[in-house]
C-alpha positions in Angstrom: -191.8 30.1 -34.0 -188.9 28.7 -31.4 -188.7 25.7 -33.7 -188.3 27.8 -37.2 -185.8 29.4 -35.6 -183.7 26.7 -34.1 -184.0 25.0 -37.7 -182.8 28.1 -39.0 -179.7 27.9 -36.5 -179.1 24.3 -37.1 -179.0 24.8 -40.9 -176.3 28.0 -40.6 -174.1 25.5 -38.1 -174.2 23.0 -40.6 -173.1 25.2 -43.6 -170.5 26.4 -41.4 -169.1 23.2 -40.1 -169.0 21.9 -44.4 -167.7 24.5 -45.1 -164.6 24.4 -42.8 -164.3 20.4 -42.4 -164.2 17.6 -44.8 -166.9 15.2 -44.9 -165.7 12.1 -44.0 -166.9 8.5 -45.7 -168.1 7.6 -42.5 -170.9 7.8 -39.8 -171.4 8.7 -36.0 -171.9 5.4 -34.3 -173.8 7.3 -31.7 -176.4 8.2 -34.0 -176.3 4.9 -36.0 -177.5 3.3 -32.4 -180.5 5.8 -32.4 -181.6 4.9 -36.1 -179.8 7.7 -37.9 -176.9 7.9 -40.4 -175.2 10.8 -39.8 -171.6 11.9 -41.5 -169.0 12.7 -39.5 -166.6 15.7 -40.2 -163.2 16.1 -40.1 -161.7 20.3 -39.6 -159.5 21.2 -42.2 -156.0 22.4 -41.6 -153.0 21.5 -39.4 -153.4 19.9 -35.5 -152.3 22.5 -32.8 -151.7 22.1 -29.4 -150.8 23.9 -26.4 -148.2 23.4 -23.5 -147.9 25.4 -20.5 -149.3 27.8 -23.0 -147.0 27.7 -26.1 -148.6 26.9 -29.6 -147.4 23.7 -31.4 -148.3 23.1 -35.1 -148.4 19.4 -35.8 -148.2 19.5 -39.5 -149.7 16.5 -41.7 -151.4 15.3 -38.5 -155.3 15.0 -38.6 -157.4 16.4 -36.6 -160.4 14.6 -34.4 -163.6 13.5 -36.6 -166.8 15.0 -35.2 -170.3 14.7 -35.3 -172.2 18.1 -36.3 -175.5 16.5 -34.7 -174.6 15.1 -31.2 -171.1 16.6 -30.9 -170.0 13.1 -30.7 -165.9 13.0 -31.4 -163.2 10.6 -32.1 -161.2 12.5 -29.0 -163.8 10.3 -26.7 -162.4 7.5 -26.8 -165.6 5.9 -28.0 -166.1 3.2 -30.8 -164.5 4.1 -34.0 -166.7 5.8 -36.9 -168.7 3.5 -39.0 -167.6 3.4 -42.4 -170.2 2.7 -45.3 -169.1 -0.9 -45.8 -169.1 -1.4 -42.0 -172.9 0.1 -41.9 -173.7 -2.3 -45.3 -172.4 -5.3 -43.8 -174.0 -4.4 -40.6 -177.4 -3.8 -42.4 -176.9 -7.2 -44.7 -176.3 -8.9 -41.0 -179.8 -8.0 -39.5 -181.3 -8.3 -42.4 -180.5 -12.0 -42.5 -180.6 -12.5 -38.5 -183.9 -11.3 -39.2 -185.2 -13.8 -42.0 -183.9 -16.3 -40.2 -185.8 -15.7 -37.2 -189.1 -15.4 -39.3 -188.4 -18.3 -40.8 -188.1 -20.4 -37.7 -190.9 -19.2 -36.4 -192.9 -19.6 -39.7 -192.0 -22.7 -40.1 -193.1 -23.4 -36.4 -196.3 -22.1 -36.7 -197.4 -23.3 -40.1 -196.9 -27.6 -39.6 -197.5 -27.4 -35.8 -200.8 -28.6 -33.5 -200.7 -27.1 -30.2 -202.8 -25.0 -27.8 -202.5 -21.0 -28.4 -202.0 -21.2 -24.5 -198.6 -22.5 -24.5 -197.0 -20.2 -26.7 -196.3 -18.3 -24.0 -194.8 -20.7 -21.5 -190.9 -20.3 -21.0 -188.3 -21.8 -18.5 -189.1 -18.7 -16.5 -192.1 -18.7 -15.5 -192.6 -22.5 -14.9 -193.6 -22.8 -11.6 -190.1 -24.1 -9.8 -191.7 -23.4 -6.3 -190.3 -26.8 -4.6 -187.4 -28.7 -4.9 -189.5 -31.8 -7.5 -190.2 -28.9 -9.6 -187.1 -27.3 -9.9 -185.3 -30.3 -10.2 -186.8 -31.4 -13.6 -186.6 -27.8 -14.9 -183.0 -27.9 -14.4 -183.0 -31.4 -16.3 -185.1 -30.3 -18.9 -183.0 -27.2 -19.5 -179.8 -29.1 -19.9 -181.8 -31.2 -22.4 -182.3 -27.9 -24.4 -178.7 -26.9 -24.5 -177.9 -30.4 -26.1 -180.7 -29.7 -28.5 -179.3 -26.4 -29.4 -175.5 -27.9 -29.9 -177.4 -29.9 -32.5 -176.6 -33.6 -30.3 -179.2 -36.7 -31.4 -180.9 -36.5 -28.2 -184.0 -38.2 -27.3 -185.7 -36.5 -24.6 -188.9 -38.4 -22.8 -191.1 -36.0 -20.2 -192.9 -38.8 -18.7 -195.7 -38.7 -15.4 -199.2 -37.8 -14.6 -201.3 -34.9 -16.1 -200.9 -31.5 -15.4 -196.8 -31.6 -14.2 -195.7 -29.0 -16.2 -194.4 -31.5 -19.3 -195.9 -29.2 -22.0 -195.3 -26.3 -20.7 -190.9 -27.2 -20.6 -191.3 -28.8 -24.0 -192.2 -25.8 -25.3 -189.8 -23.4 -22.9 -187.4 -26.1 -24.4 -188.2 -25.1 -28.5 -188.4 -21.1 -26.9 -184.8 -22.1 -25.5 -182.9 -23.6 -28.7 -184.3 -20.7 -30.8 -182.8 -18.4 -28.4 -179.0 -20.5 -28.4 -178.8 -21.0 -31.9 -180.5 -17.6 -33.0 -182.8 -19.4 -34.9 -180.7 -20.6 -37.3 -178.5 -23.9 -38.3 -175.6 -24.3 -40.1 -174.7 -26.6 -43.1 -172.6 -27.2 -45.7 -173.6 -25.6 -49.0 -171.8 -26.4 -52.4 -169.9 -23.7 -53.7 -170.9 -22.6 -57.8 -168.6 -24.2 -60.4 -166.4 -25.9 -57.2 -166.6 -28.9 -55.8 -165.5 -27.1 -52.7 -168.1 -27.0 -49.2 -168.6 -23.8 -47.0 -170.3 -22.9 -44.3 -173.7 -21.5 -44.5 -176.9 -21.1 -42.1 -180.5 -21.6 -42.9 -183.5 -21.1 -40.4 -183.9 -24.2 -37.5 -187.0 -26.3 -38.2 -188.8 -27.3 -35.8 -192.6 -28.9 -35.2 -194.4 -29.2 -31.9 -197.3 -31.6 -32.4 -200.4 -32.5 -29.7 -200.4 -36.4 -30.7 -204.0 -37.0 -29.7 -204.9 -34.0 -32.1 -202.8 -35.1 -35.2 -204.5 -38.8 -34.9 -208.1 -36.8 -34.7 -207.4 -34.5 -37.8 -205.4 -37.1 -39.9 -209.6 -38.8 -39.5 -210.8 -35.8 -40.3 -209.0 -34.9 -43.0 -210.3 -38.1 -45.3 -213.2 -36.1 -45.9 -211.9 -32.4 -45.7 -209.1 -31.5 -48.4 -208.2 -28.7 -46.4 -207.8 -30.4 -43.2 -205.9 -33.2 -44.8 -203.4 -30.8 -46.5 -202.4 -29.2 -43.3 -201.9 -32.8 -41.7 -200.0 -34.0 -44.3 -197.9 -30.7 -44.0 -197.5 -31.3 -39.9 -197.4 -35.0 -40.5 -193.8 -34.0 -43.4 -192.4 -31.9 -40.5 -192.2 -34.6 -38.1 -190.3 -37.2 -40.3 -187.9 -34.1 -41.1 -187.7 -31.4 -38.9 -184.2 -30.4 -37.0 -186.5 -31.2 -33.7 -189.7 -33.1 -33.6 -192.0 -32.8 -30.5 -194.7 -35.0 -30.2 -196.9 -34.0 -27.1 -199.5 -36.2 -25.1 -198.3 -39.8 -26.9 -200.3 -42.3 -25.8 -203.7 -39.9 -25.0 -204.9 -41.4 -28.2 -207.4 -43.9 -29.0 -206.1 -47.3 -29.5 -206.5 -48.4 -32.6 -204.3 -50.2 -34.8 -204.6 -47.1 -37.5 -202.7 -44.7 -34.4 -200.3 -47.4 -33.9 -199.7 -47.3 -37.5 -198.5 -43.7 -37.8 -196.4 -43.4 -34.6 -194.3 -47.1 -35.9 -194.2 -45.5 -39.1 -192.6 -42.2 -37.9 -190.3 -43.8 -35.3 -188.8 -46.0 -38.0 -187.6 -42.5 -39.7 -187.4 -40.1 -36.6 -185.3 -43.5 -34.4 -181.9 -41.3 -35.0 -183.1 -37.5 -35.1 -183.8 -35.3 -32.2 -186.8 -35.8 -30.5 -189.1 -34.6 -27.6 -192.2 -36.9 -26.4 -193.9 -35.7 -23.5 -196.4 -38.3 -22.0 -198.4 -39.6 -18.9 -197.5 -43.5 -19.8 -194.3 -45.2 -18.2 -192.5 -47.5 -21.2 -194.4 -50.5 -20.1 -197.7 -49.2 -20.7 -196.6 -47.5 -24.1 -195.0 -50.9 -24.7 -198.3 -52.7 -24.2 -200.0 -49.8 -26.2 -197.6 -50.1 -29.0 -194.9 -52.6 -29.4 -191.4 -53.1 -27.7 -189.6 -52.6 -31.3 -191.7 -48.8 -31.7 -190.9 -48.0 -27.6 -187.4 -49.4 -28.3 -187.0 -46.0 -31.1 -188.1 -43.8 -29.0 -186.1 -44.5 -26.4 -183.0 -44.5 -28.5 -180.2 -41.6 -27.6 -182.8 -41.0 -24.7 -182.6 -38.8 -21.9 -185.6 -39.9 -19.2 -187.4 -37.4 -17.4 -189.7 -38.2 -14.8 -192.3 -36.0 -13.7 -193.5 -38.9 -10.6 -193.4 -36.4 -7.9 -194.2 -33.1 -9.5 -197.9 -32.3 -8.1 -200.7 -30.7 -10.4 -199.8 -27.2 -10.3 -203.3 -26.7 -12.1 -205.2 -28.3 -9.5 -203.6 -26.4 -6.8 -204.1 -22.9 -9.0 -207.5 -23.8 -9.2 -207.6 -25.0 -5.2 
C-alpha cells in the first residue's frame, strides 16, 4: 500500500515538473553511472535572484538543469549533463572495449595448451617472500611492460622446476592484457583512399606447454579432432602478437621435436616471445642446435631463476 502510494506521488511530481520545465536533450550523469537514462529538465521562465533581499530578474538567462529523479542539478558543480551523442559514443566505446576484450581472451583460450591451474596466477600473488624472489618478479614485470609497448623482446625464464617461471609467464600475458586493454593498434586502409588510419583489433596471444604440444601433435596423426586443434595452437605460435612456449626442452628428444621448435624459431626469430625452461643455453644447445638456440636468444632478455627455491616443495613441507 506505501509503495502504490509513493508511485502515485512520484507520478503527480513528474507531471508537475513537465509541465513547468522543458525537457532537455540530455541526461543526469548521476543516474547514467547507476545504469539509468534519465532526462534532465530545465524550469521555464526568467532567472531571479536575490540580494540582501531585493528581487532581480535576469531576463534571457537560463535557469539550472535538474534531475526530477535524484535532484541532481547543474548548480552542483558536478559533470556536465550527458547529451544523447555523448551517451551513444559512450555506449559504441564499451561496446567495442568490450569485444576487444572477448576477443583476446577467446583467442587465448581457443589455440592455447596450459594447465587450468595457472589461469589464475598474477604478479600479485607470486610468492615474493625473499629478496631471489622478488628480484625476478621485478625483472619479469618490466619484461611485460616492454611486451605491452609492443617492443620485439625475447624473454627467457630459465632454472630448476618449480621457481615460479609459469606462474610470471602467465601474470606476464594477465599483465599486457591489462596495459594495452586487450587491444592493438594498426594501420587500416581507408575505402576508396589510399590513405592509412589508425585502428585497433584484439591482442593475440598463445600460451603453449611445449612438452604437451609435441605429445598431441603424435596424437593427433590418428585423431582428426586432436590434430585440428594442434594445427590451430601450432598457427598461433608462428603468428600471434606474443608467443609463450612453456617447459622447452621437457620434451622427448627426438629429431621429430627438434623439427617443430627449428621450424618455428625460423618464423618466430624476430617476434615477441616468452620461453620458460629448466635448461641453461648449453644444454638446449646440445638438445637442439646452436643456429635454433641462437633465434631464441635473439632480442633476449635472460632471466635466471638459479636461486629461487621450490616454493611448492616448501608449501608442501
Amino acid at each position: 500500500m506505501v509503495e502504490s502510494s509513493m508511485s502515485s506521488i512520484n507520478e503527480i511530481v513528474l507531471a508537475y515538473v513537465k509541465k513547468y520545465s522543458d525537457e532537455e536533450k540530455e541526461f543526469c550523469p548521476e543516474c547514467l553511472e547507476r545504469g539509468k537514462e534519465t532526462t534532465m529538465f530545465r524550469p521555464q521562465g526568467d532567472k531571479i535572484t536575490y540580494d540582501d533581499g531585493v528581487k532581480h530578474v535576469h531576463k534571457g538567462v537560463k535557469k539550472a538543469a535538474f534531475c526530477p529523479v535524484c535532484g541532481y542539478s547543474t548548480l552542483d558543480g558536478g559533470t556536465k549533463p550527458v547529451t544523447k551523442d555523448e551517451l551513444e559514443r559512450r555506449t559504441a566505446q564499451i561496446a567495442t572495449e568490450n569485444s576487444l576484450k572477448h576477443g583476446a581472451i577467446g583467442y587465448l583460450t581457443s589455440t592455447s595448451i596450459f594447465a587450468k591451474d595457472i589461469t589464475n596466477c598474477t604478479f600479485d600473488n607470486f610468492a615474493k617472500d625473499n629478496a631471489d624472489r622478488l628480484q625476478v618478479a621485478r625483472y619479469v614485470a618490466k619484461g611485460a611492460i616492454h611486451l605491452s609497448k609492443g617492443d620485439n623482446t625475447h624473454m627467457i625464464l630459465q632454472g630448476h622446476t618449480g621457481s615460479g617461471k609459469t606462474h610470471l609467464a602467465f601474470a606476464t600475458i594477465k599483465d599486457v592484457f591489462s596495459r594495452t586493454n586487450y587491444r592493438i593498434k594498426y594501420q587500416k586502409r581507408q575505402r576508396g583512399t589510399s590513405e592509412s588510419v589508425d585502428a585497433y583489433r584484439n591482442i593475440e596471444i598463445v600460451f603453449c606447454s611445449w612438452p604437451l604440444l609435441m605429445k598431441q601433435i603424435k596424437d593427433g596423426f590418428n585423431d582428426d579432432q586432436i590434430k585440428k586443434a594442434t594445427d590451430r595452437t601450432v598457427s598461433a605460435l608462428q603468428t600471434a602478437d606474443i608467443a609463450v612456449i612453456d617447459d622447452l626442452g621437457a620434451e622427448r628428444d627426438t629429431d621429430f621435436n627438434f623439427e617443430q621448435i627449428d621450424n618455428l624459431m625460423q618464423i618466430r626469430e624476430d617476434m615477441p616471445l616468452i620461453v620458460t625452461t629448466n635448461e641453461s643455453f648449453k644444454e638446449l644447445t646440445e638438445k637442439y642446435d646452436e643456429r635454433t638456440v641462437s633465434r631464441i636468444q635473439a632480442h633476449s632478455a635472460l632471466i635466471k631463476f638459479d636461486h629461487v627455491q621450490d616454493y611448492r616443495t616448501e608449501v608442501a613441507s
